[in-house]
C-alpha positions as CSV (number, residue, x, y, z in Angstrom):
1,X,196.5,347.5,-24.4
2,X,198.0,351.0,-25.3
3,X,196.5,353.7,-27.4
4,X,198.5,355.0,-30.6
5,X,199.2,358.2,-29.8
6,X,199.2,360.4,-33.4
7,X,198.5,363.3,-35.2
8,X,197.5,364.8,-38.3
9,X,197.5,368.5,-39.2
10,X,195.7,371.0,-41.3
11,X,197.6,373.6,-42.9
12,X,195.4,377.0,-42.8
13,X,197.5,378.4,-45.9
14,X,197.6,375.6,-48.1
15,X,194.8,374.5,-47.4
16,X,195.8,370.5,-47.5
17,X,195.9,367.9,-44.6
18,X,199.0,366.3,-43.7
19,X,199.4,362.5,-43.6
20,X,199.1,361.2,-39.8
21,X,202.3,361.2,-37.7
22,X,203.3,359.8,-34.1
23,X,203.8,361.9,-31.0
24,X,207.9,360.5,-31.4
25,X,207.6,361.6,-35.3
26,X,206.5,365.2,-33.8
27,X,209.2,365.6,-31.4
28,X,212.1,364.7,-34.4
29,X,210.0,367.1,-36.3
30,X,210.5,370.0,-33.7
31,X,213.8,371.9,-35.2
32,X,212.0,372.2,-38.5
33,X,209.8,374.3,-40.4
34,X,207.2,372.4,-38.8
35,X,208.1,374.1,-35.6
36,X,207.6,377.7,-36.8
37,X,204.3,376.5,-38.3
38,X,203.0,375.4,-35.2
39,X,204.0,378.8,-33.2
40,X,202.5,381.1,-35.9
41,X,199.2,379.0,-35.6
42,X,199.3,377.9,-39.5
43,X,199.0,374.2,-38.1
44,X,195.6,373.1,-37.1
45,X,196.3,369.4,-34.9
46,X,193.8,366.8,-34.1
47,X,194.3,364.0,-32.3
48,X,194.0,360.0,-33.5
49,X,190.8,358.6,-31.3
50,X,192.4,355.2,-31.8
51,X,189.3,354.6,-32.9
52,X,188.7,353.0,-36.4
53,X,185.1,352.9,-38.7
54,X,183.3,350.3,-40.0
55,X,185.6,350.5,-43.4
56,X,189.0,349.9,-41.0
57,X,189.8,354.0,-41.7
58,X,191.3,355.9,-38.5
59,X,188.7,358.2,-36.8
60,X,190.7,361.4,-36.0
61,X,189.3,364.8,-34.2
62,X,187.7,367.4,-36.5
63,X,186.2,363.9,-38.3
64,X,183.0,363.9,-39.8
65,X,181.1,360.6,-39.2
66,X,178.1,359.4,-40.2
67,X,176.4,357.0,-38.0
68,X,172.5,355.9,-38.5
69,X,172.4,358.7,-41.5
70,X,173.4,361.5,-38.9
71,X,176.0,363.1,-39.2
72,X,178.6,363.7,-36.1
73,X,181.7,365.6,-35.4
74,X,184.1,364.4,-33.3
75,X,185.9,366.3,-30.7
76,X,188.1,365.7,-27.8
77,X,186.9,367.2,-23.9
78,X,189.3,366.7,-21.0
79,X,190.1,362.5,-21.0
80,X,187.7,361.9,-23.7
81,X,186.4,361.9,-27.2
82,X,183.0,362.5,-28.0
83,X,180.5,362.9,-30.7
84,X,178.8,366.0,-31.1
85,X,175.5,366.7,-33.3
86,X,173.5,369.8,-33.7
87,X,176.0,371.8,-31.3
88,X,173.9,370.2,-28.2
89,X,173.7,366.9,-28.5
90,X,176.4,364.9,-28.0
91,X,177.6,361.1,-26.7
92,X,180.9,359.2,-26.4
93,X,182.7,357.7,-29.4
94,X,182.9,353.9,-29.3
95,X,183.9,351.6,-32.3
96,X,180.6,350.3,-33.9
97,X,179.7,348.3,-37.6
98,X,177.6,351.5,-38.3
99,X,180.5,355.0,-38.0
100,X,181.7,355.8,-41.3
101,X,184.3,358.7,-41.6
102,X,182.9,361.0,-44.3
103,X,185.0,363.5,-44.2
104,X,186.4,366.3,-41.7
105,X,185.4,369.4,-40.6
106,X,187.6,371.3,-42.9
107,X,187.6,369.6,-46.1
108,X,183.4,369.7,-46.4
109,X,180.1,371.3,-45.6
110,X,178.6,370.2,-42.1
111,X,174.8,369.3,-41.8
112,X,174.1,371.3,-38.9
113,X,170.7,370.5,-38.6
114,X,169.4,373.8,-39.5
């Protein structure tokens, strides 16, 4: 079974997320404005985990999920996705009934524990 491979972007001036697109979507994309976005570093990217949450919704980088009320962030390392809490503790993302996307890490307030 293959992985989806998509994206989604944040848009540093506007402030809004774009809707989810595929790595083929991207490349068609390439001669547009999108392009110039992405070399002046207005674009923020994170990566679909292909990875979904208890409620069916995608699980994308930069997500906020809360699983056994705690609250994670995921990010992507070298070949892997991973969960990260209290900027030391951390474990590997895995489909469970419990993960529940509750937002991402630019659209809310992160509990960092403190």
């Amino acid at each position: 079974m293959s992985r989806i491979i998509k994206f989604r972007a944040w848009d540093k001036e506007t402030k809004t997320m774009s809707p989810p697109h595929s790595l083929q979507d991207l490349c068609i994309m390439k001669d547009t404005l999108v392009d110039f976005a992405i070399m002046d570093g207005k674009l923020e990217f994170m990566q679909y985990t292909g990875l979904k949450d208890k409620l069916g919704r995608e699980i994308y980088e930069g997500d906020i999920i809360l699983n056994n009320n705690t609250q994670w962030i995921i990010e992507y390392l070298p070949a892997c996705f991973i969960m990260r809490h209290h900027n030391s503790h951390w474990q590997f993302i895995g489909e469970n009934e419990y993960s529940e996307v509750i937002g991402n890490i630019y659209e809310m307030e992160v509990d960092n524990g403190g």
